[in-house]
N, C-alpha and C positions, 0 to 999 in steps of 0.2 A: 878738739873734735873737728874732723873734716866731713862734709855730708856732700856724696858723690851724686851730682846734678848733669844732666845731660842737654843741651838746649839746643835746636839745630835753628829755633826761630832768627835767635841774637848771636849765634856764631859761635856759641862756647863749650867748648872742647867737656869730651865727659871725662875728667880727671879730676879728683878733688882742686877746690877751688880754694882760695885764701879765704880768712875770715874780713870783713869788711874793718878798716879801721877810722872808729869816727873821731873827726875831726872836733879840735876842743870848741864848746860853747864860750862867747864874749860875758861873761859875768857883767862884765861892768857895762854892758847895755840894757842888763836890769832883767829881760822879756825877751829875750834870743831861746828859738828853739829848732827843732830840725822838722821840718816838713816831710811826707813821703809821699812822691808822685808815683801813683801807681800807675803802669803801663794797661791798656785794653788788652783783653785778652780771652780765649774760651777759657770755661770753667776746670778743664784739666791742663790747660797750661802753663811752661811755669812761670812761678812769680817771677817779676821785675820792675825794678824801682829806679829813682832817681832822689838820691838826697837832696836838700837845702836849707840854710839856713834863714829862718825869716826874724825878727822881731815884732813881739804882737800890737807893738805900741803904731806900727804901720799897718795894723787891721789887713793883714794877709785875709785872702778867699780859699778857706779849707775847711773838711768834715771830719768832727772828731771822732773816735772810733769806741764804742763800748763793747767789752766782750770779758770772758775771764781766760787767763793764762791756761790754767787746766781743763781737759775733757769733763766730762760729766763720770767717768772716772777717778778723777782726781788726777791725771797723768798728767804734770808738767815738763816732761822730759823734752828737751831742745832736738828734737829728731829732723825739724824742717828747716828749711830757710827761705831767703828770700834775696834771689840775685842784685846786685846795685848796679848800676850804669857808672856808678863814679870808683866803681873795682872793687871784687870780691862779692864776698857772701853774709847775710846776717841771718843768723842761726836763730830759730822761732822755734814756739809750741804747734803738736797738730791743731789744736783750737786755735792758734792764731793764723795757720796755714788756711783751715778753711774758712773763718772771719772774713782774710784778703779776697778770698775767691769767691765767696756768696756776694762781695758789696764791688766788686771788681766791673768794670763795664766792658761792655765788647768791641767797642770803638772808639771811646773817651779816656783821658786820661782823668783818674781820681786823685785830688789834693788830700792827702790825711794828715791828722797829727793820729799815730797808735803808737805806745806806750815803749812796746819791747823795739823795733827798731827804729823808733824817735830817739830813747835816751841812752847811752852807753851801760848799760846795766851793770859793768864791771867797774866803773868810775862812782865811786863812793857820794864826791861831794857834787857828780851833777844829779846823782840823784835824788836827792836832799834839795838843790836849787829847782829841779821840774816840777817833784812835789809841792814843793811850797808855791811853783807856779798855778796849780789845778784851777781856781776859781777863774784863773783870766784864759786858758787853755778850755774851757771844756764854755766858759761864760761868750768867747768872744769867738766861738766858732759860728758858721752858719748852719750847720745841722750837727746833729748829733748819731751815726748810725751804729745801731745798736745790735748785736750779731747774738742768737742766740745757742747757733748750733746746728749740728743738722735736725733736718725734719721728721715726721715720723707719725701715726695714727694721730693722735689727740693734738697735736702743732696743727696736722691738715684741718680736722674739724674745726680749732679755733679759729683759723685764720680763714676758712670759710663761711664761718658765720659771725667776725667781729663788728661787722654791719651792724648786726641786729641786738648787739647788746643794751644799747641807749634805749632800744623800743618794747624790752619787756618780753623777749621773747626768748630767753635762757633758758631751758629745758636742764631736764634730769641731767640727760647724756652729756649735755653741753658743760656744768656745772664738776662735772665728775671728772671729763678732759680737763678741766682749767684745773682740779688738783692735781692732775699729774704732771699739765703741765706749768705749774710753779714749782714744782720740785726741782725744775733744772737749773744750774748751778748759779748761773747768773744772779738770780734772783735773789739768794742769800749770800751774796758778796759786799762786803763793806764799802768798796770803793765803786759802786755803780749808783750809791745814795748822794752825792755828789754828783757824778753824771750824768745823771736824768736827771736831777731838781735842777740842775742849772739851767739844763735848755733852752732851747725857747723853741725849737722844734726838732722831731724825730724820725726817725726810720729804721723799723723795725724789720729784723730777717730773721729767719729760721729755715731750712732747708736749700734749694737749689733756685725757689723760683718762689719761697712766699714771703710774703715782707704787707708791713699795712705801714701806711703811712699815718702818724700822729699828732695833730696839734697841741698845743699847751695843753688845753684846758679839760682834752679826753685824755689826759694819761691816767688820772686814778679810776674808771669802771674798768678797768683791765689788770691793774696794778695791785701786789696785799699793799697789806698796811703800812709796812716800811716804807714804802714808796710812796706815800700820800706827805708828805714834809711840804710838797708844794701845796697842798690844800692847809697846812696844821699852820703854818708860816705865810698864807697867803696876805693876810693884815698885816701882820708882823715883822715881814720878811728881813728886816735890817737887826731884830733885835731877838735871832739865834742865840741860844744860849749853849755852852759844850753840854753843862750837865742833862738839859732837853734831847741834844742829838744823841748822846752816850743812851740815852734811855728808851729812847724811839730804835735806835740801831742795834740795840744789846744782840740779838738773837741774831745779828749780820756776822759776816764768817769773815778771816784773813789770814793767812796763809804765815804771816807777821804779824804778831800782837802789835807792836806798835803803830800800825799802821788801824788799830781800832780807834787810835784818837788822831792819827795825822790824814785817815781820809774824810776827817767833819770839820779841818780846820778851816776850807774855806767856803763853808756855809755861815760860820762864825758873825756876828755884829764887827764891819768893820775897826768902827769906835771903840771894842771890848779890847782890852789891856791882858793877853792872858799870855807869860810868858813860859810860849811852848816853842820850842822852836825843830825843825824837822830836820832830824841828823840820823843816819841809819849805823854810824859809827859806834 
């Protein structure tokens, strides 16, 4: 697939462009992952990045990125990409195309860890080693931003009244938006139960210009029930059990069955002996 990009910011010629080709992860440094510096920029222009390899065990300062692969559609077709400074091109979802652009600055560069081009998606066994990294990737980041989509009627109302949900003042109207808007996809994805309960803080987007920012301890008046794991494990927290999270998460969606048990593996009990190991082979 070539996807024909035009850039006249970064000097590159509008011909299709190579596909990026990532350089291999050091296994044997246990917690080596790929960083993505994302360039400032306006909201319609194009992406561009800077790969790097960090290891987490040196507590790199980066935001990890939550979103789903597919539109609210279901379309995960690789139609976008995302230019690299270190050559070529990394071929993306439109949902991840506008993820970058919603949490993008317009003067600052963004450090991310995000998914589709952090890990080589076509390399079998790194993706098998990032997954099994999730708990220290999503646990050792300094925020967590959470993309929901674009905006739209009932995102605008919520996020103009999430102020006033702690005080009691949730109306009819207000109640009716918030079912429509947890219908959108995010919210029933397996692997976003894992990266909200890790947090330790967030930030939430949806449209061009709303975002609320979250502390720990408001994320469940916002959140269904799936999402309250940090409340159900808050005494607990060390002594998750799979068949708890399998249960709590049944009605969570994936795209790959398998990833209904590899994205609870590391909420898990350290201590717990459960031999699962994350192989997509």
């Amino acid at each position: 697939m070539a996807v024909r990009i035009t850039s006249k910011r970064y000097g590159i010629p509008g011909s299709p462009i190579t596909r990026y080709k990532h350089q291999p992860l050091h296994y044997e440094l246990g917690k080596e992952v790929r960083l993505v510096t994302l360039q400032p920029g306006e909201f319609d222009d194009d992406l561009y990045c800077e790969i790097s390899h960090k290891n987490l065990e040196d507590y790199p300062h980066y935001q990890a990125v939550s979103y789903t692969w597919a539109d609210q559609s279901g379309d995960a077709s690789l139609t976008k990409a995302v230019l690299c400074k270190n050559g070529g091109q990394i071929p993306i979802t439109e949902s991840c195309d506008g993820a970058l652009r919603r949490i993008r600055l317009r003067g600052l560069k963004r450090v991310l860890w995000i998914d589709m081009p952090s890990i080589d998606q076509q390399n079998t066994q790194e993706r098998n080693h990032q997954v099994s990294l999730m708990k220290e990737i999503y646990g050792t980041a300094t925020e967590v931003l959470v993309d929901l989509g674009k905006g739209d009627a009932e995102s605008d109302l919520i996020f103009s009244q999430i102020v006033n949900l702690d005080n009691g003042h949730e109306g009819p109207a207000l109640r009716e938006s918030f079912k429509a808007f947890f219908r959108r996809r995010w919210f029933h994805r397996v692997w976003v139960v894992q990266e909200i309960t890790l947090a330790q803080y967030a930030t939430v987007f949806c449209g061009r210009i709303k975002r609320v920012e979250l502390e720990r301890d408001s994320f469940d008046s916002i959140l269904p029930t799936v999402f309250q794991l940090r409340t159900t494990f808050e005494k607990t927290w060390s002594y998750a059990r799979l068949l708890d999270l399998l249960v709590t998460s049944q009605t969570c969606q994936s795209t790959d069955l398998r990833d209904k048990v590899y994205a609870l593996l590391s909420l898990l009990d350290s201590r717990a002996s459960i031999p699962i190991v994350v192989d997509y082979s």
